[in-house]
N, C-alpha and C positions, 0 to 999 in steps of 0.2 A: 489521077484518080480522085472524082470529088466525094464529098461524101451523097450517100444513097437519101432518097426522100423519107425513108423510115429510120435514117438517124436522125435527120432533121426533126422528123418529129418526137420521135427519144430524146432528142434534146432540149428540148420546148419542153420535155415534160419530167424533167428531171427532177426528182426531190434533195432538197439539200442534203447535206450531211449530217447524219447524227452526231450529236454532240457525245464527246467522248469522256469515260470519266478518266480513262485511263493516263498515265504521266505521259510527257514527253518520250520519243523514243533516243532520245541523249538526254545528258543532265550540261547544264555549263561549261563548257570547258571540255568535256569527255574526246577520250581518243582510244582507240582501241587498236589501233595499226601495231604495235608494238607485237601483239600477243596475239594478234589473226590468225595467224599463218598454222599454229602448232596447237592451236585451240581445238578443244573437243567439239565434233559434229554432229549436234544432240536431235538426229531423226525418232521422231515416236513412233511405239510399237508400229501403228496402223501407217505408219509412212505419210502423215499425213499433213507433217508440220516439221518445217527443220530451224532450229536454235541454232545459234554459237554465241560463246558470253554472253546468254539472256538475251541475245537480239531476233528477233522475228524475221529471219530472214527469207522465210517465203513460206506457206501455203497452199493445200493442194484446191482451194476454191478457188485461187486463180487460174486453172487448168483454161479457160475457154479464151483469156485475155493472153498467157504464153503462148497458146498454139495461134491466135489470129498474128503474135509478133514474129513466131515461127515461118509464118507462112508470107509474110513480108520480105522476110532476111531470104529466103529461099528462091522468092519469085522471077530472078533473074538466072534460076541454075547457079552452075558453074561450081566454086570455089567462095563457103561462107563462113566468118570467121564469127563466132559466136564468144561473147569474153563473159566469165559466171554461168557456173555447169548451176547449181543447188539442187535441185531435187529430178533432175533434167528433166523435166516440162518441157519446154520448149525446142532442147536438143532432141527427145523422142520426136518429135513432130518434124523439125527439119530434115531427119533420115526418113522420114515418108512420101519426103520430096522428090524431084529430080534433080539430084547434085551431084558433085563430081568429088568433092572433099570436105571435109569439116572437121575446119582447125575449132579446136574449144580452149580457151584459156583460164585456168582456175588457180587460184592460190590455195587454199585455206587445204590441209594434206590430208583431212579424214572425207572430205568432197573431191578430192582427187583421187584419193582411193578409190570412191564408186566410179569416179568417170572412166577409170582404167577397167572397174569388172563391164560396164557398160558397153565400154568401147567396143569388146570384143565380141561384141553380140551383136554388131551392127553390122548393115550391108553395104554402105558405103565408107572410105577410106576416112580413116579419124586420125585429125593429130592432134592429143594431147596436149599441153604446155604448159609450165609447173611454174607458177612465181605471180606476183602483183603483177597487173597488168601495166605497171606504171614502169616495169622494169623489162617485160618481155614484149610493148608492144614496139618497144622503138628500133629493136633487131627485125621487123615484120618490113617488106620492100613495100615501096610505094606501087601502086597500081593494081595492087594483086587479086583482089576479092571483087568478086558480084555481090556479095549483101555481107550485111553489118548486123549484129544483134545485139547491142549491149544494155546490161542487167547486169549490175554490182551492187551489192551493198555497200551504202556513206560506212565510213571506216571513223567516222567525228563527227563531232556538232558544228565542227568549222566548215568540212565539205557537205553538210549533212543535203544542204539544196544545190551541190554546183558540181560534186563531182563529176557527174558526166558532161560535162562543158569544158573538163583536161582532156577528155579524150578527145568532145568531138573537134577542139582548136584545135588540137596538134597535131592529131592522128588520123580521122576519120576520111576527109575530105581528098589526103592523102592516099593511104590506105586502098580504097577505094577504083576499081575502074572506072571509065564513062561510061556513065549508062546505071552504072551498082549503085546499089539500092541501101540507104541507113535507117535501121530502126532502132528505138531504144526506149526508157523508159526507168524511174526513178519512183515507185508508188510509196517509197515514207518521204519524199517530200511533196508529193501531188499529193498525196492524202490528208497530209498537214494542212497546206496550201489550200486545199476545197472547204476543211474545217475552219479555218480562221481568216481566209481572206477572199474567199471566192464562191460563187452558187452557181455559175457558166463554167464546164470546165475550158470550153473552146476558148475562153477568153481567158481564164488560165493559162494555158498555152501560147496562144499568141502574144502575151503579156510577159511573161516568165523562161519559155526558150526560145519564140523565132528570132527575137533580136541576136543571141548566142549562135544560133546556128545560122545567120547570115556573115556573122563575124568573122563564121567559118568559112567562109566561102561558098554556101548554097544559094541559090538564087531561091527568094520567097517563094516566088512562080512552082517554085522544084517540090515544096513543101505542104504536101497534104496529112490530113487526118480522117483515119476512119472513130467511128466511137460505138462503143460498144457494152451493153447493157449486162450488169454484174450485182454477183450478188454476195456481197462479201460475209462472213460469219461474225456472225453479234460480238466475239470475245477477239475477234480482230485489233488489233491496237496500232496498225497504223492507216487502214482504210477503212471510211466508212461511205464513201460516198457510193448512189446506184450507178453509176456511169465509168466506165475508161475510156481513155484512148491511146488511139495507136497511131504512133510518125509513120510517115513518109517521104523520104527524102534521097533524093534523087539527086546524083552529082552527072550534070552536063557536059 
């Protein structure tokens, strides 16, 4: 899938990023893995923003850029293993799908809560699964899924740009049948990344994960991107930039 001639031109015309006044989203050194899990899950009134320890972990103006990754993870049917429920954006939209199963994997217990009242409201079969994905995905068999969706919040300032490169070395490539399809997506460190070292996000990209996910086994060939025009909220603090994108990665 290449990209369409009106992203092309979306991206010729992309505006930098606004310069932010906001801090870092770690400070030095920060880790926060210890006290994840059992942390309070600070959704506001209007559901519109969800915290834990102060961290920004998702947004409901992202709605058009979860459901375009939704609809990636899903495109192959079958069986999609979604890892990071948060405000389930993305998992609403993959049960709009045509799918056969959807395993979700969440740690954090006050987001696991909702996934479980969620769950039971949906029309396709859901399997929850409770723990860091660093712990639950290696129990998962090889071969088993049509599409991939991973969205986690960096848990440190040490993984704050790589975590998802544990997954897709070890796991993904695996994980995965021929033919399944991976999407994913890390926007506090693309959003960093467009602020201070990038005005292309395409070249972002192929700068910062294809060489990662060949590592992994993907053939570049395998590896497209769509992009897609956004419009993030002024008091956003980890994206500002008008543009996403969204992987595509195809295991052979």
């Amino acid at each position: 899938m290449a990209d369409s001639d009106v992203q092309h031109s979306q991206n010729s015309e992309e505006i930098p990023a606004k310069k932010s006044k906001s801090d870092a989203i770690f400070d030095k050194g920060e880790d926060c893995k210890k006290n994840w899990q059992d942390a309070n899950a600070d959704y506001n009134e209007t559901d519109t923003h969800l915290e834990i320890m102060g961290k920004p972990v998702m947004e409901r103006w992202e709605t058009p850029y979860m459901h375009k990754l939704a609809e990636i993870a899903a495109s192959k049917g079958g069986k999609v293993l979604e890892i990071g429920f948060g405000m389930a954006i993305a998992a609403t939209k993959i049960e709009e799908c045509d799918i056969e199963e959807h395993v979700i994997i969440e740690c954090n217990d006050g987001v696991f809560k909702r996934l479980e009242d969620w769950a039971t409201k949906q029309k396709h079969k859901i399997t929850p699964k409770k723990g860091m994905w660093e712990d639950v995905v290696p129990t998962l068999k090889d071969n088993t899924y049509d599409g991939i969706l991973y969205d986690t919040y960096p848990l440190s300032e040490e993984d704050w740009h790589t975590h998802q490169f544990s997954f897709i070395k070890n796991h993904a490539f695996r994980l995965l049948k021929k033919g399944g399809v991976l999407t994913y997506c890390n926007l506090t460190s693309w959003g960093e990344l467009m602020k201070t070292k990038y005005k292309d996000i395409k070249t972002m990209f192929e700068e910062t994960q294809i060489p990662h996910l060949e590592e992994a086994g993907f053939k570049k060939e395998n590896i497209t991107t769509d992009l897609l025009p956004i419009e993030p909220e002024k008091e956003c603090k980890y994206y500002a930039h008008n543009v996403m994108i969204a992987p595509i990665i195809i295991k052979e």
